[in-house]
N, C-alpha and C positions, 0 to 999 in steps of 0.2 A: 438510511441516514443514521449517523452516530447520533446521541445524545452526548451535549457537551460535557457534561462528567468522566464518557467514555473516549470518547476525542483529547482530552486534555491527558489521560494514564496515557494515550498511545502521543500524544507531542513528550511528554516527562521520556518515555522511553528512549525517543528517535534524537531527540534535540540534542544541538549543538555546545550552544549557551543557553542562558538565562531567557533573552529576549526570543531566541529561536523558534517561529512558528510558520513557515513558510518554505524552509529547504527542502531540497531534492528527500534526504534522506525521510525527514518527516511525513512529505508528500507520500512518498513510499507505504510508508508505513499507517497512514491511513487509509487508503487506495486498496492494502492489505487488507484491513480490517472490516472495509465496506463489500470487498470482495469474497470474504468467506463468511458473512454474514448473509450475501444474496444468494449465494453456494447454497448455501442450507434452505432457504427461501426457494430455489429451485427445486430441491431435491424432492418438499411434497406438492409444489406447484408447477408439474412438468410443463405444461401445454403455456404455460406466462412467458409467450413470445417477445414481450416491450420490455422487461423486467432479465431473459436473456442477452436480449441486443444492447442492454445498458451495460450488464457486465462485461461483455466481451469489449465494449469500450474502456472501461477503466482498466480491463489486462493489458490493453495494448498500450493506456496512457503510462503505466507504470511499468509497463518493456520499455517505453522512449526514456523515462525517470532513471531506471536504471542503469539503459547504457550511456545514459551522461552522467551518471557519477559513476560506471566504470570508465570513460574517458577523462573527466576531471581529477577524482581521486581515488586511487584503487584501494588503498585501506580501508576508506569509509563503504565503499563498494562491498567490500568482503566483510565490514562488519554488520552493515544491514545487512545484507544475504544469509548472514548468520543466526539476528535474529530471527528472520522471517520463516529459517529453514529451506533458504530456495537453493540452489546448485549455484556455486561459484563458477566463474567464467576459466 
């Protein structure tokens, strides 16, 4: 789990507008952040079976996140993807 201090840098990044806390692209980019935090969390808790199967669920939420904002807007697609670092379609 983020700490809302840390949660709030990754909305400022991702966001839209002002009110933005909720888009695809945000989702994203927290999803990210929760993601390469359990990463590291695995890497010296090999055998944390429940803590694996959680991850592998948020990659796959944030594959479905993505390809609906590669269907919906592919600027905003390519500019998340840019920050995250991940392969453009």
């Amino acid at each position: 789990m983020l700490k809302a201090k840390e949660k709030a840098k990754v909305i400022d990044k991702f966001k839209v507008n002002d009110k933005d806390t909720g888009s695809a692209a945000v989702q994203v980019g927290i999803l990210s952040e929760e993601i390469n935090r359990l990463g590291e969390h695995l890497k010296t808790h090999r055998k944390d079976k429940h803590s694996r199967r959680g991850l592998l669920q948020m990659v796959a939420k944030r594959k479905t996140l993505l390809s609906y904002l590669a269907r919906q807007n592919q600027e905003t697609y390519a500019e998340v993807a840019k920050k995250l670092g991940l392969k453009v379609k």
